[in-house]
C-alpha positions, -999 to +999 in steps of 0.1 A: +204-080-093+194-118-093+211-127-059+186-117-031+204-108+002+178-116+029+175-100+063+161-122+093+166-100+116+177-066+126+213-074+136+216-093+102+208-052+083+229-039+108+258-055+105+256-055+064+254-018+072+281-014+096+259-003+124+259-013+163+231-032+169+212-015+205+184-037+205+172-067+191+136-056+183+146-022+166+172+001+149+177+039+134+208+028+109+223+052+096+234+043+057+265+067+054+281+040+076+281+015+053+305+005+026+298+014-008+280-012-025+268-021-061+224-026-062+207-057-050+174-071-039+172-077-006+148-096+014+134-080+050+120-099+080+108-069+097+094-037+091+110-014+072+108+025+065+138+039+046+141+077+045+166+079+013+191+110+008+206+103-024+200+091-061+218+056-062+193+044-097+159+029-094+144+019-063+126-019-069+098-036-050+094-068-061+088-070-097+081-032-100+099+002-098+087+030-075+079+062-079+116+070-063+137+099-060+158+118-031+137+129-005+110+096-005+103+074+023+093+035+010+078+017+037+083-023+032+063-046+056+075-084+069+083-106+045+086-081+015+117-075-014+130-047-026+162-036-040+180-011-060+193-013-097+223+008-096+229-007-135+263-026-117+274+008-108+289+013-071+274+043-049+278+050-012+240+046+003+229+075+025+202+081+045+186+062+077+162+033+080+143+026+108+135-009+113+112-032+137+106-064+140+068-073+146+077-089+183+083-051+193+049-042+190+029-074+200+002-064+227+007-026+222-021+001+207+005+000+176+005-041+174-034-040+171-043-016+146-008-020+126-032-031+092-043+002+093-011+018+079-016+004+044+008+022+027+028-007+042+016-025+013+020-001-013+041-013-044+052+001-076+053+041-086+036+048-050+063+061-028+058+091-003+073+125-016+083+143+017+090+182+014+119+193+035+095+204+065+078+171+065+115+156+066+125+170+098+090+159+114+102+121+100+138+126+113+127+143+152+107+106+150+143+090+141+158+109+169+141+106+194+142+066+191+177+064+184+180+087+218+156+062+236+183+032+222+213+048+236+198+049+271+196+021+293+165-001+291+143+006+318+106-001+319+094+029+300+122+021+270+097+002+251+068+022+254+082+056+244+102+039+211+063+022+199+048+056+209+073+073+185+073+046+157+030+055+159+035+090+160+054+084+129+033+063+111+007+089+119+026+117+103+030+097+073-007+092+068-007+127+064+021+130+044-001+106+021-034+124+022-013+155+012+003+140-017-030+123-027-043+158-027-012+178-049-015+145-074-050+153-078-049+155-115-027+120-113-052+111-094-083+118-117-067+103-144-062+068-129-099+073-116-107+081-155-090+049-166-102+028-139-141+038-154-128+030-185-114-005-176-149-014-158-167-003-194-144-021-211-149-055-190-181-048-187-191-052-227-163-077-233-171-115-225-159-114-186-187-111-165-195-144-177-162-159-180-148-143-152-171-131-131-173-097-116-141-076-116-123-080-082-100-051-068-071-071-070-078-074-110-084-038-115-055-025-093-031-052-114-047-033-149-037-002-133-003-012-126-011-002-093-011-021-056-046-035-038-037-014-008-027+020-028-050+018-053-079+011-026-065+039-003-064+064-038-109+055-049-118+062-015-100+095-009-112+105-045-149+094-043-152+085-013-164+051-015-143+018-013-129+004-047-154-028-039-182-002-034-172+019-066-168-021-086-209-031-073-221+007-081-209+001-117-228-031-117-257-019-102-262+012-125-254-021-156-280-041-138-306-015-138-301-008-178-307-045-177-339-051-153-358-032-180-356-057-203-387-084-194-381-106-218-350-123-193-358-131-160-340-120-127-320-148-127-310-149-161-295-112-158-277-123-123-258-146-142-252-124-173-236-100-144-215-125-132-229-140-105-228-174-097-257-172-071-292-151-084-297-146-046-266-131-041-275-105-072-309-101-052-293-096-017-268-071-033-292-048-051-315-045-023-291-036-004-278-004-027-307+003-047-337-005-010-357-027-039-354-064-054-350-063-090-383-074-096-399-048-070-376-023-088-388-037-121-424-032-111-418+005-102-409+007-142 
């Protein structure tokens, strides 16, 4: 799998997959149609959302392996590889991928709050787990664009395939919240070692070498993506993963504040901040004290 196969555009997908190309801007392609193939990466201009029917070996994004098996929709934004390692075996793909290019949805309610489907970004062991009621919900989407392609474009052709690829992505944010609620004890336990990686970093060197633990840190410990692994703290707690991180460090910082022999700044930049003003601004902000009004009160 070193050879990348890259995609510009739609027609370049369909074509590899033996499918017509209907419009420029956006495609159901059905997989059964193309020859059978050994596992590559492959490199996607466009949006992707693959809705995969068969067990061809691992699914890859990237440098990582999801969370794959029949029945999983992977969702791969602009710009994004993945792949499958089919160990040089040949398989025939099946299944359907609908794809869009980002021009489809420029100046549409889809084309301004795209960002908010993060599961876009979602990497390694984070796939969606569809049941086979939730499959037919994802495949009515399919159809109903791939009926809107076969017509002839008129002036409501665009707006009823965007509405359907939002009604989709809509679905599939529930799919998500569902499967973030059946993993729940998955779920826990990556919130348990996420705790244990801020205790750890916390009484190691870091703070001071470092600085303060960023999401993008944690989520890498966790062997998890920034998007994913924000999307998984706040439906478990609640809070944003940046929140949960500056809690942590408040709750240290108050342990700290009780100790008079250091002064304010001097336990700012034990903390890890560069700025004691920024410490200040931060834990008036959660606590409604400075440190040293909140040191008084004690």
């Amino acid at each position: 799998m070193d050879a990348i196969r890259r995609f510009e555009t739609i027609n370049d997908y369909n074509v590899f997959n033996r499918n017509e190309t209907q419009h420029p801007l956006v495609s159901v392609v059905d997989l059964s149609k193309a020859a059978p193939r050994e596992g590559s990466k492959m490199y996607f201009g466009f949006y992707t959302i693959f809705l995969k029917e068969v067990k061809c070996g691992d699914m890859t994004y990237g440098k990582n392996t999801y969370d794959y098996q029949e029945g999983t929709l992977v969702f791969l934004a602009p710009g994004q590889t993945a792949g499958v390692n089919s160990n040089g075996e040949t398989y025939q793909p099946k299944g359907y991928a609908l794809l869009f290019h980002a021009d489809l949805i420029h100046g549409t309610s889809l084309g301004r709050h795209m960002q908010d489907y993060s599961f876009f970004g979602y990497q390694s062991n984070e796939a969606l787990h569809i049941s086979e009621r939730e499959r037919k919900i994802v495949f009515d989407c399919f159809t109903k664009i791939e009926y809107e392609l076969q017509q002839s474009i008129d002036k409501h052709s665009k707006k009823l395939i965007v509405s359907n690829i939002e009604m989709l992505l809509n679905y599939c944010v529930r799919f998500y919240d569902r499967q973030f609620i059946t993993r729940d004890n998955l779920l826990k336990g990556i919130l348990e070692r996420f705790d244990n990686l801020l205790t750890e970093y916390f009484q190691s060197d870091k703070l001071q070498t470092i600085g303060l633990p960023s999401v993008t840190h944690c989520a890498s410990e966790l062997n998890l993506s920034s998007n994913y692994f924000g999307d998984l703290i706040k439906k478990e707690t609640g809070k944003t993963a940046q929140e949960y991180i500056q809690l942590k460090v408040i709750d240290l910082a108050k342990e700290k504040i009780f100790d008079h022999n250091k002064s304010v700044s001097q336990i700012a930049y034990e903390l890890g901040f560069k700025y004691p003003q920024h410490f200040t601004r931060l834990f008036k902000q959660k606590v409604g004290y400075t440190p040293n009004e909140y040191r008084a009160l004690n």
